[in-house]
PDB file of N, CA, C and O in Angstrom:
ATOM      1  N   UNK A   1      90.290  87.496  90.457  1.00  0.00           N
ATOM      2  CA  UNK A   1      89.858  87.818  89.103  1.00  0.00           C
ATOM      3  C   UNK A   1      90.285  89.245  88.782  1.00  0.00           C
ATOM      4  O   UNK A   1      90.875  89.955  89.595  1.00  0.00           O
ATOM      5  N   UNK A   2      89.984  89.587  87.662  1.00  0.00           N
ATOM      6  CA  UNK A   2      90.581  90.834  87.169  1.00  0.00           C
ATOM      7  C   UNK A   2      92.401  90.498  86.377  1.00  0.00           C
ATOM      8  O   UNK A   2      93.015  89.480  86.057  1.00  0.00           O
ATOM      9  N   UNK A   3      92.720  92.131  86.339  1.00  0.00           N
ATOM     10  CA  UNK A   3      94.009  92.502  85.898  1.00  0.00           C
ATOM     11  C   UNK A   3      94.536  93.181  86.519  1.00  0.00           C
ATOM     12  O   UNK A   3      93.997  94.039  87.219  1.00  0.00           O
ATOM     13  N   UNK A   4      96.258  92.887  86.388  1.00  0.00           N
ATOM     14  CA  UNK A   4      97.057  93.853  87.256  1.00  0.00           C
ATOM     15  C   UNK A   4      97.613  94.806  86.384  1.00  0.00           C
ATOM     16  O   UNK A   4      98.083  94.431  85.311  1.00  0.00           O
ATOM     17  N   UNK A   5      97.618  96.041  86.723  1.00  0.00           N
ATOM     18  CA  UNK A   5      98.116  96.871  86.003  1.00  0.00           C
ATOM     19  C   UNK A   5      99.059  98.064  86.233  1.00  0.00           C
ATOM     20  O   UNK A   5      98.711  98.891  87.076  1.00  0.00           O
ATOM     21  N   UNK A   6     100.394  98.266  85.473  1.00  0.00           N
ATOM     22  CA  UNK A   6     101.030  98.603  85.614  1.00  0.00           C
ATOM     23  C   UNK A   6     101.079 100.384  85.047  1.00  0.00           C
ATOM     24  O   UNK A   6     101.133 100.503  83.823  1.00  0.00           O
ATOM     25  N   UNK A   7     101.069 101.199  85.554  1.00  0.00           N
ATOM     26  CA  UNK A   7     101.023 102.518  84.723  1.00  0.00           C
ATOM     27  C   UNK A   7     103.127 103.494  84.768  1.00  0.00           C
ATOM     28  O   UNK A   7     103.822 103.939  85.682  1.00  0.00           O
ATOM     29  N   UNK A   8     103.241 103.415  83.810  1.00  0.00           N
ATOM     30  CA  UNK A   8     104.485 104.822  83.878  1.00  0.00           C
ATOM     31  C   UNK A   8     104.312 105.884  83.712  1.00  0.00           C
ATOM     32  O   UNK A   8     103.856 106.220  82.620  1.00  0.00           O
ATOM     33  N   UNK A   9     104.568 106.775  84.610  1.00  0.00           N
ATOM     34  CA  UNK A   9     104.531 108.603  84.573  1.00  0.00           C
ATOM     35  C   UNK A   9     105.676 108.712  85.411  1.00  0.00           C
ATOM     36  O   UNK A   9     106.278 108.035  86.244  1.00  0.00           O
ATOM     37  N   UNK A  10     105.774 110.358  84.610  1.00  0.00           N
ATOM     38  CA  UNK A  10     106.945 110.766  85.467  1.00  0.00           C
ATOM     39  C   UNK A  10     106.459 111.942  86.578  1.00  0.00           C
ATOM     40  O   UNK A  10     107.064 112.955  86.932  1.00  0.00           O
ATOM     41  N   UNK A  11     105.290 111.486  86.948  1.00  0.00           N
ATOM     42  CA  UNK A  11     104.379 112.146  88.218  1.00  0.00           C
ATOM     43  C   UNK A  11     104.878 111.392  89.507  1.00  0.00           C
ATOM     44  O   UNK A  11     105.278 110.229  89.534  1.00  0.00           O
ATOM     45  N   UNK A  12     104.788 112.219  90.518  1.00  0.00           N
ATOM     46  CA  UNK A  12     105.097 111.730  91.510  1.00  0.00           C
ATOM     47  C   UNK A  12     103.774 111.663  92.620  1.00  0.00           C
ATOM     48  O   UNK A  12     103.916 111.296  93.787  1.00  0.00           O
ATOM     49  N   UNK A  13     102.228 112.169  91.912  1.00  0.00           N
ATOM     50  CA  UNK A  13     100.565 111.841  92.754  1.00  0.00           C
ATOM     51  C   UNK A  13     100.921 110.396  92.879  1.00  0.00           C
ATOM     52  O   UNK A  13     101.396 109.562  92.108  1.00  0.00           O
ATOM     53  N   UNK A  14     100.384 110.394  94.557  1.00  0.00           N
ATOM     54  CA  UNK A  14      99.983 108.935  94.258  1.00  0.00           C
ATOM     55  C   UNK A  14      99.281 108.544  93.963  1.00  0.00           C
ATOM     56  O   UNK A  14      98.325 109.314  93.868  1.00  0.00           O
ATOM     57  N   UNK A  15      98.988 106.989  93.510  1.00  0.00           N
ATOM     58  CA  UNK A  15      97.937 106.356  93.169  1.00  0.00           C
ATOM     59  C   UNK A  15      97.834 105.104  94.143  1.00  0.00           C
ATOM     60  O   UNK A  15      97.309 104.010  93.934  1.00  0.00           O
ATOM     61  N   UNK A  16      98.463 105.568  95.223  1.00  0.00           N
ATOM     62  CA  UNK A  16      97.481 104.004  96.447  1.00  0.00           C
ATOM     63  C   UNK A  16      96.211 103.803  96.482  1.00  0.00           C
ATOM     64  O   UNK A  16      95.252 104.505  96.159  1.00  0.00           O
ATOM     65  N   UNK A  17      96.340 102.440  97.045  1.00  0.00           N
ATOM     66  CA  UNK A  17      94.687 102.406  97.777  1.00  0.00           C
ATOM     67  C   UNK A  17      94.177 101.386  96.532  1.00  0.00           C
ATOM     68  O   UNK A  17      93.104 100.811  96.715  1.00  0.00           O
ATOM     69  N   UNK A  18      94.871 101.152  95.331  1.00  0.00           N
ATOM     70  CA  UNK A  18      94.545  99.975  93.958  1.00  0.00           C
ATOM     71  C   UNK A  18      95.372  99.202  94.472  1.00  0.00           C
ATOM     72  O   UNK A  18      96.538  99.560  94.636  1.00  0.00           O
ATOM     73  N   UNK A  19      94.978  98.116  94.791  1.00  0.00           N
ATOM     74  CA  UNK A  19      95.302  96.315  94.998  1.00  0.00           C
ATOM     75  C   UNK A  19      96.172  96.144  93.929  1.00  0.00           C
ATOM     76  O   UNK A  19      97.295  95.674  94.115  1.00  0.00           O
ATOM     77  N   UNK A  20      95.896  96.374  93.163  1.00  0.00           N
ATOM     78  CA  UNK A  20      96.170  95.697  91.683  1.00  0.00           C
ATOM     79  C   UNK A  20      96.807  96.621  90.495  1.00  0.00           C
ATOM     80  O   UNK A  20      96.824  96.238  89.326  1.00  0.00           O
ATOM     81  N   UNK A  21      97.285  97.771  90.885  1.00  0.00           N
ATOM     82  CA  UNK A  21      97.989  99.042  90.191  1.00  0.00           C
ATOM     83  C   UNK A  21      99.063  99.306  90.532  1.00  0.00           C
ATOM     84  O   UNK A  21      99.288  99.603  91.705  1.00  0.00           O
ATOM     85  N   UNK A  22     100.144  99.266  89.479  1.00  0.00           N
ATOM     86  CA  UNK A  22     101.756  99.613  90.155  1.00  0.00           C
ATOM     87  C   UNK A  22     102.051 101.241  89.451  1.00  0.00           C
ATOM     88  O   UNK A  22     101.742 101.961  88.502  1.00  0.00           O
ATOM     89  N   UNK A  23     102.643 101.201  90.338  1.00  0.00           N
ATOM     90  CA  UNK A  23     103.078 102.536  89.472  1.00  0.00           C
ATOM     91  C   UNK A  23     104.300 102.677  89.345  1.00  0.00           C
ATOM     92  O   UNK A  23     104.970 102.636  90.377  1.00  0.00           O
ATOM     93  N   UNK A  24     104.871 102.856  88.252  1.00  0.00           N
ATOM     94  CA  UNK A  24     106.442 102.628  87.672  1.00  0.00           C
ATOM     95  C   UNK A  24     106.697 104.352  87.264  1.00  0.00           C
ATOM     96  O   UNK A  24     105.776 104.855  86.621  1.00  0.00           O
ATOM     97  N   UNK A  25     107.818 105.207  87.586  1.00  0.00           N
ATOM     98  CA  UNK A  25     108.404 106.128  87.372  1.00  0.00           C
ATOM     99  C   UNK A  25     109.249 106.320  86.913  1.00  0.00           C
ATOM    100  O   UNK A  25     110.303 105.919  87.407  1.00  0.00           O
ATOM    101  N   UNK A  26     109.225 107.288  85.307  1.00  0.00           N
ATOM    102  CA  UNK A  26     110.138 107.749  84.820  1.00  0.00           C
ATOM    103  C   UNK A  26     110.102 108.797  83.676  1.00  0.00           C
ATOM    104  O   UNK A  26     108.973 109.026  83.243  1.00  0.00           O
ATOM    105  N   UNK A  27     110.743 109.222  83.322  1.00  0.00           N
ATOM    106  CA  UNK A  27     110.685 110.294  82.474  1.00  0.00           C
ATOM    107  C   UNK A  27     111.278 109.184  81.191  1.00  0.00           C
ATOM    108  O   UNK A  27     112.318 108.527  81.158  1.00  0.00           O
ATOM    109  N   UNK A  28     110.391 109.271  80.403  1.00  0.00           N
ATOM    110  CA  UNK A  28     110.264 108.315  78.861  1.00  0.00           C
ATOM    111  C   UNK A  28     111.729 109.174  78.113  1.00  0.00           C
ATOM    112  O   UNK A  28     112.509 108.515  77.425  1.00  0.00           O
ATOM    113  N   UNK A  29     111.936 110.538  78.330  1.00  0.00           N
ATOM    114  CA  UNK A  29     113.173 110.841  77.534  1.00  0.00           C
ATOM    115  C   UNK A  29     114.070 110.651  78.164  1.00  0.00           C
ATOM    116  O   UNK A  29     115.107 110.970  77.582  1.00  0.00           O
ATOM    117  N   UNK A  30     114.193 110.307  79.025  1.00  0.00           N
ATOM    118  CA  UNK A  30     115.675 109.507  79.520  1.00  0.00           C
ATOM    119  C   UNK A  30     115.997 108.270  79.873  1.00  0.00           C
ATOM    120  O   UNK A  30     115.349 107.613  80.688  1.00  0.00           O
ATOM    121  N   UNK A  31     116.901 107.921  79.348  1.00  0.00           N
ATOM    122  CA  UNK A  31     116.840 106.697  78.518  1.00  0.00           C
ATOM    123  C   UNK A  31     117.288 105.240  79.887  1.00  0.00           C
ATOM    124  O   UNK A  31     116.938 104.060  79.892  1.00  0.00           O
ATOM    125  N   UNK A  32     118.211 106.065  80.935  1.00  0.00           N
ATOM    126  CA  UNK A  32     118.485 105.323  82.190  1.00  0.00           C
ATOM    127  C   UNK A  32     116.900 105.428  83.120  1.00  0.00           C
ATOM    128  O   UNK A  32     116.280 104.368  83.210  1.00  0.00           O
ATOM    129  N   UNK A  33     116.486 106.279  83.568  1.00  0.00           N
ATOM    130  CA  UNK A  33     115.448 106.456  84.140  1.00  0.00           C
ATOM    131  C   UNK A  33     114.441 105.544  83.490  1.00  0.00           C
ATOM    132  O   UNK A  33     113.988 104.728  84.293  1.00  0.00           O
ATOM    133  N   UNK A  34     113.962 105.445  82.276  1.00  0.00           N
ATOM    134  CA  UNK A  34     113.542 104.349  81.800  1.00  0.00           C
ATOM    135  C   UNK A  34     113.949 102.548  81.877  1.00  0.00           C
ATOM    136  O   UNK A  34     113.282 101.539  82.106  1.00  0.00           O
ATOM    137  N   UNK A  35     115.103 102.761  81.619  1.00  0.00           N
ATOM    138  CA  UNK A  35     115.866 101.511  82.108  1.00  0.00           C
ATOM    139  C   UNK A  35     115.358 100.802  83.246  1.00  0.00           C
ATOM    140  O   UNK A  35     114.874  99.670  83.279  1.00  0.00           O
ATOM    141  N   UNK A  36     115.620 102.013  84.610  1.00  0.00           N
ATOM    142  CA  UNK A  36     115.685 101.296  85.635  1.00  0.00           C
ATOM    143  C   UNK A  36     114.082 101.026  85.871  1.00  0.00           C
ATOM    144  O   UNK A  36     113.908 100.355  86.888  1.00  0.00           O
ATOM    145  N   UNK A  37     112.886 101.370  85.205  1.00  0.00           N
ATOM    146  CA  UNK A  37     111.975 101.203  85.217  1.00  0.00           C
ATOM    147  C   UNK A  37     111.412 100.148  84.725  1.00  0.00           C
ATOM    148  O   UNK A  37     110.439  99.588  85.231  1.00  0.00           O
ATOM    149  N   UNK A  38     112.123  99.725  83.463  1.00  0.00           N
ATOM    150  CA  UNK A  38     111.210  98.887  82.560  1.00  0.00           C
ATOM    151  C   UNK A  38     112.189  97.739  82.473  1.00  0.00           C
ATOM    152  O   UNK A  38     111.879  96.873  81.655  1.00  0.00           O
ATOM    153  N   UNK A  39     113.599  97.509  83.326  1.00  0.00           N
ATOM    154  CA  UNK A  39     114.383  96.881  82.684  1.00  0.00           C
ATOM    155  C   UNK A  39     113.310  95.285  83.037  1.00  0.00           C
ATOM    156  O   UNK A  39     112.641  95.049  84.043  1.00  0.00           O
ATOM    157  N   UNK A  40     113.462  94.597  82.039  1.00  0.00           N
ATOM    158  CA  UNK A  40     113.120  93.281  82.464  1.00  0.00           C
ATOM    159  C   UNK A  40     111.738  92.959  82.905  1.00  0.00           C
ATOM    160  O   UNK A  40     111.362  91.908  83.424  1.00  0.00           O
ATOM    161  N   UNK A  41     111.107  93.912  82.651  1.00  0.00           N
ATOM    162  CA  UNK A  41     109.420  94.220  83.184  1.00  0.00           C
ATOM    163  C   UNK A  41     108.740  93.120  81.463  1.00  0.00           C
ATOM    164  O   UNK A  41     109.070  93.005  80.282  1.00  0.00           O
ATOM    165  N   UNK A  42     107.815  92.639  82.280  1.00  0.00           N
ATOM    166  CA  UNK A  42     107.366  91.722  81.035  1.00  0.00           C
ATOM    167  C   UNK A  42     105.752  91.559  81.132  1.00  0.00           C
ATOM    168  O   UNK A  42     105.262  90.862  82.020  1.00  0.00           O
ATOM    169  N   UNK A  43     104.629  92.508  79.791  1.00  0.00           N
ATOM    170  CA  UNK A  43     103.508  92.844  79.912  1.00  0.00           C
ATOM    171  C   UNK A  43     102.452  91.785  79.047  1.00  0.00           C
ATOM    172  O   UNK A  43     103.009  91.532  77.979  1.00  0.00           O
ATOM    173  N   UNK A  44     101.460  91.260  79.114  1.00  0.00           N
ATOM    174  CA  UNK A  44     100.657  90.996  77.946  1.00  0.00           C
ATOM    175  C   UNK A  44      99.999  92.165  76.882  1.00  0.00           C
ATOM    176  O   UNK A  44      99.458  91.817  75.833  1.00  0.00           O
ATOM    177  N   UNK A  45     100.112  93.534  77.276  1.00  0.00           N
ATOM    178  CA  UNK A  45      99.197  94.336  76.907  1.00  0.00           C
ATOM    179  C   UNK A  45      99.926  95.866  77.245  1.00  0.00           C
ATOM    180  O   UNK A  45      99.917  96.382  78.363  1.00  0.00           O
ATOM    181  N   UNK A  46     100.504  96.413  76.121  1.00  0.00           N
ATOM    182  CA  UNK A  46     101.063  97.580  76.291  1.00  0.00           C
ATOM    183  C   UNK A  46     100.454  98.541  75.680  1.00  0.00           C
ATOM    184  O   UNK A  46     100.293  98.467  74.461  1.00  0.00           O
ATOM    185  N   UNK A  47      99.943  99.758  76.493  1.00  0.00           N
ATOM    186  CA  UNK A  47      99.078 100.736  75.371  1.00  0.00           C
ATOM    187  C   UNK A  47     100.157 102.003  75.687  1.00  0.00           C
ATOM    188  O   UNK A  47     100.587 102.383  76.776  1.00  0.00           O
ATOM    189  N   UNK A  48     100.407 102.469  74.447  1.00  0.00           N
ATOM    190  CA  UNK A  48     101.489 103.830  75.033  1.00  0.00           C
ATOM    191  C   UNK A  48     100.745 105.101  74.065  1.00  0.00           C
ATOM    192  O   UNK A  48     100.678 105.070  72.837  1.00  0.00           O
ATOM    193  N   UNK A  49     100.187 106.269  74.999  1.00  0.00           N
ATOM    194  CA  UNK A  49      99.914 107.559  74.617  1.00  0.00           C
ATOM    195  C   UNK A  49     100.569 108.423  74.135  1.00  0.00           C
ATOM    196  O   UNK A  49     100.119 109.415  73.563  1.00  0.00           O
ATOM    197  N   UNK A  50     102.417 107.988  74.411  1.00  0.00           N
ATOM    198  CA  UNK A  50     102.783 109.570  74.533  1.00  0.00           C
ATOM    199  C   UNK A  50     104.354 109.148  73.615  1.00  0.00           C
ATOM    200  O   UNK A  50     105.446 109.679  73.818  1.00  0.00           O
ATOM    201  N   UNK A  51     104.039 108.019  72.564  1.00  0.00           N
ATOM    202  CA  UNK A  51     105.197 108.070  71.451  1.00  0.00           C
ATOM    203  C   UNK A  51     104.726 109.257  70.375  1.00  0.00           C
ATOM    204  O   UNK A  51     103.613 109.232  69.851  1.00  0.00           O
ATOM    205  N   UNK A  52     105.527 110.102  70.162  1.00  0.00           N
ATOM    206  CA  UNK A  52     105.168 111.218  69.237  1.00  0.00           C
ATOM    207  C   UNK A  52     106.261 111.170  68.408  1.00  0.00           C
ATOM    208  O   UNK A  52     106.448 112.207  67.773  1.00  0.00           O
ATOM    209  N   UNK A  53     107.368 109.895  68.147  1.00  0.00           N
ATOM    210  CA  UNK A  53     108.289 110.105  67.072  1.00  0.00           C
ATOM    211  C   UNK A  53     108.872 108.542  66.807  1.00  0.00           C
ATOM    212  O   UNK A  53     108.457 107.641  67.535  1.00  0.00           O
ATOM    213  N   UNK A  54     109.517 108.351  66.102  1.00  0.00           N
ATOM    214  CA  UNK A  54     110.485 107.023  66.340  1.00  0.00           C
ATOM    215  C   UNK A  54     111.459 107.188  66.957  1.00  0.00           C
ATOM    216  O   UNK A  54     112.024 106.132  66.676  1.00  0.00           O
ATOM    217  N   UNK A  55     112.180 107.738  67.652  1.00  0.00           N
ATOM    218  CA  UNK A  55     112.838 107.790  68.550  1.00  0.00           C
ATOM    219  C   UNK A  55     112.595 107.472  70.534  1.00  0.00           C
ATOM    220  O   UNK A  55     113.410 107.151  71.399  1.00  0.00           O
ATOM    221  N   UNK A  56     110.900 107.798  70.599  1.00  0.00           N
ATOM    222  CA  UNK A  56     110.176 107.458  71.657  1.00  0.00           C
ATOM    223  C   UNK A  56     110.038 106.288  71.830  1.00  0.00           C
ATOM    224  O   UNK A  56     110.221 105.724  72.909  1.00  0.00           O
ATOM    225  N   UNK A  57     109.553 105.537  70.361  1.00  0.00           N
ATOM    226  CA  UNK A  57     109.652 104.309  70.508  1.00  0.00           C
ATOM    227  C   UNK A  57     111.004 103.316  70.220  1.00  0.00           C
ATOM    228  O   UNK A  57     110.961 102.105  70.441  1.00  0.00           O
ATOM    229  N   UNK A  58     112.260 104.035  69.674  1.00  0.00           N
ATOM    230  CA  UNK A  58     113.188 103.474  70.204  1.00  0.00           C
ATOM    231  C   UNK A  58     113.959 103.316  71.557  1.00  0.00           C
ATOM    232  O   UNK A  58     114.681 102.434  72.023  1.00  0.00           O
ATOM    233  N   UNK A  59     113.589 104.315  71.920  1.00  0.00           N
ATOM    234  CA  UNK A  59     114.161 104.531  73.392  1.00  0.00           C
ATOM    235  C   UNK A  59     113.408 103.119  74.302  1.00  0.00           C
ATOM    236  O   UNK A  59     113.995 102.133  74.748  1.00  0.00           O
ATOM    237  N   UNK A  60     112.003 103.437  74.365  1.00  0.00           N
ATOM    238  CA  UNK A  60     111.036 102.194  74.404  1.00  0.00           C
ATOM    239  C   UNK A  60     111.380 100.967  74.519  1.00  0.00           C
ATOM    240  O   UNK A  60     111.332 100.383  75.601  1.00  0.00           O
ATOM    241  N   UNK A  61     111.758 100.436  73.460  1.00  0.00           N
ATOM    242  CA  UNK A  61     111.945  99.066  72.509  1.00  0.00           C
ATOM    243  C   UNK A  61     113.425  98.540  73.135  1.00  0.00           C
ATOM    244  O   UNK A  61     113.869  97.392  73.163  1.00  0.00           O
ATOM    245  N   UNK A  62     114.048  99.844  73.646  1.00  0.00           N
ATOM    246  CA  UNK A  62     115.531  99.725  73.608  1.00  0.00           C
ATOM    247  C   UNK A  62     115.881  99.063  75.037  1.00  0.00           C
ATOM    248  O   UNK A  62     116.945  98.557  75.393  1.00  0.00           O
ATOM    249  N   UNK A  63     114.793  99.201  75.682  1.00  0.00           N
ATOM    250  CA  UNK A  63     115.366  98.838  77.498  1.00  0.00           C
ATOM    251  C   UNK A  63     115.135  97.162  77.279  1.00  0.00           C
ATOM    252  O   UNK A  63     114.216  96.553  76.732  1.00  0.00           O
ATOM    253  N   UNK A  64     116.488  96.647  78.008  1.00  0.00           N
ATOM    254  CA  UNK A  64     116.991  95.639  78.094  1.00  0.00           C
ATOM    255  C   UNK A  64     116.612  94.236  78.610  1.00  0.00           C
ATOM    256  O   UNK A  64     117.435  93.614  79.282  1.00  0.00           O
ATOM    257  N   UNK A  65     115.415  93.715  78.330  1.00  0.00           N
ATOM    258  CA  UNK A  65     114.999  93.083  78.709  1.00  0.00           C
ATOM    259  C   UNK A  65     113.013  93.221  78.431  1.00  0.00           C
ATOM    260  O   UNK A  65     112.152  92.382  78.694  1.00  0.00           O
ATOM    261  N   UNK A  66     112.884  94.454  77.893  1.00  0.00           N
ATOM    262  CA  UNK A  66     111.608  95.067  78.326  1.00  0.00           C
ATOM    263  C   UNK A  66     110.861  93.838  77.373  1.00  0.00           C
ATOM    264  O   UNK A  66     111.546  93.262  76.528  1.00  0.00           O
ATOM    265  N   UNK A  67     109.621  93.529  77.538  1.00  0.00           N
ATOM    266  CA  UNK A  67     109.037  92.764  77.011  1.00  0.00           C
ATOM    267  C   UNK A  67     107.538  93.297  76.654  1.00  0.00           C
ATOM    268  O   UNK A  67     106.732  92.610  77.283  1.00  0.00           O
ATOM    269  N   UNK A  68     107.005  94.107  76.005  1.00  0.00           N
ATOM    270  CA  UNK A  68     105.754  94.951  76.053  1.00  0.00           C
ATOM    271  C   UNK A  68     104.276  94.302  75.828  1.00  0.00           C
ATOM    272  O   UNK A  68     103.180  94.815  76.056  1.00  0.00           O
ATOM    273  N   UNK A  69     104.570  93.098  75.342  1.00  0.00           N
ATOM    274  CA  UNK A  69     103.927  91.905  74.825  1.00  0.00           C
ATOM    275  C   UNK A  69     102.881  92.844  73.683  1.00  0.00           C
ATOM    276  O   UNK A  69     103.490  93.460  72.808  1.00  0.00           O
ATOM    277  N   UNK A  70     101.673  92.925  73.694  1.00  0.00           N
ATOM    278  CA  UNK A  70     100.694  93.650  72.647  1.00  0.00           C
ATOM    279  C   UNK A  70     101.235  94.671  72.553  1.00  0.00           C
ATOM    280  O   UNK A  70     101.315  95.180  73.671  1.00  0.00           O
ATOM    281  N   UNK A  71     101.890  95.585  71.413  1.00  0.00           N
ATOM    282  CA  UNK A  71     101.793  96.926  72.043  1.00  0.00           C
ATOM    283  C   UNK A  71     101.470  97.612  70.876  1.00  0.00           C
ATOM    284  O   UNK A  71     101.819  97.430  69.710  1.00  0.00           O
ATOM    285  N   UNK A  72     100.467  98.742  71.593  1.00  0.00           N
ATOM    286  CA  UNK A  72      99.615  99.719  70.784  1.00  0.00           C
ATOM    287  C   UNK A  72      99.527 100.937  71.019  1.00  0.00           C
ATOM    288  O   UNK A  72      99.016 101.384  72.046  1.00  0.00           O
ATOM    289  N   UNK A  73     100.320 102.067  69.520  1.00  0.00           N
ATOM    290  CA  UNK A  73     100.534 103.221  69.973  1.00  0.00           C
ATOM    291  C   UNK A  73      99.434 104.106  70.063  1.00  0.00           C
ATOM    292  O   UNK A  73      98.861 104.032  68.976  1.00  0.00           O
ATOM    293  N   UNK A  74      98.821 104.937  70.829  1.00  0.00           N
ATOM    294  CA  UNK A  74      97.554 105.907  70.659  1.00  0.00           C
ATOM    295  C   UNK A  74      98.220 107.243  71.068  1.00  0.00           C
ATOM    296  O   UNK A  74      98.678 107.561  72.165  1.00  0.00           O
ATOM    297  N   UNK A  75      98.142 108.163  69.559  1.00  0.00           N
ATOM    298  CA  UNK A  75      98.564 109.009  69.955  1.00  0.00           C
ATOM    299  C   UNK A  75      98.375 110.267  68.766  1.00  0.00           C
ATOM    300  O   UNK A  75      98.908 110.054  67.677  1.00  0.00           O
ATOM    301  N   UNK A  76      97.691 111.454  68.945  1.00  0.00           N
ATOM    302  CA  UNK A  76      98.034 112.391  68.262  1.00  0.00           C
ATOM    303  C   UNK A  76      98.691 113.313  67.421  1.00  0.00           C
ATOM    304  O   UNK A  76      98.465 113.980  66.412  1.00  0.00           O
ATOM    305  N   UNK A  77      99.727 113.056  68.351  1.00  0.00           N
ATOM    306  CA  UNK A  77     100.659 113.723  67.890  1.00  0.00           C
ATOM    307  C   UNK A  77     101.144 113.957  66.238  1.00  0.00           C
ATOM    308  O   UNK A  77     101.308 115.027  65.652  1.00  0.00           O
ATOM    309  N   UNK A  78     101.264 112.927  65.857  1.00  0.00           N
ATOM    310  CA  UNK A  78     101.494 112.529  64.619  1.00  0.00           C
ATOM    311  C   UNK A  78     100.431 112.881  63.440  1.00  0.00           C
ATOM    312  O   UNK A  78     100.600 112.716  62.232  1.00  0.00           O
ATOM    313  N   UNK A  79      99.298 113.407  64.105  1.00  0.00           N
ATOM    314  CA  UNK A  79      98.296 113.247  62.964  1.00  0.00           C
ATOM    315  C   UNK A  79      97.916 114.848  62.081  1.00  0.00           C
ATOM    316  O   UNK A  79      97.122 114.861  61.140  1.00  0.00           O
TER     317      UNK A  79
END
C-alpha cells in the first residue's frame, strides 16, 4: 500500500533508507542533464516548485518521452 515517489534535485544528500523514494538528479537548466533524467519517466502526479518562467516549463515538457501525468505548478516566483 502506499505511493512511490519520485523526487528531482540537483543535490547530491542522500535520501536512503525510503523503500519507496527515488531520487532522480539534475540540474532543471540543463536541458541534457534533464533528459537523461526524465527521458521516458512516466508519473500519475507531478508537482513542480521551481518553474519560475515558460521556458522552465518548456525545457520540462520538452524531454522526450517525459510523461508528467497531473501536473501542478507551485511556485512564487511569479507572483
Amino acid at each position: 500500500m502506499g505511493h512511490d515517489v519520485s523526487v528531482l534535485t540537483r543535490g547530491e544528500r542522500s535520501i536512503a533508507g525510503h523503500d519507496k523514494l527515488t531520487h532522480l538528479r539534475a540540474d532543471r537548466t540543463d536541458p541534457q542533464a534533464l533528459a537523461v533524467a526524465l527521458e521516458h519517466q512516466r508519473f500519475e502526479f507531478t508537482v513542480d516548485f521551481l518553474a519560475f518562467g515558460g521556458s522552465d516549463v518548456e525545457r520540462l515538457l520538452g524531454v522526450r518521452g517525459f510523461d508528467p501525468g497531473r501536473l501542478v505548478m507551485i511556485s512564487s516566483g511569479q507572483v
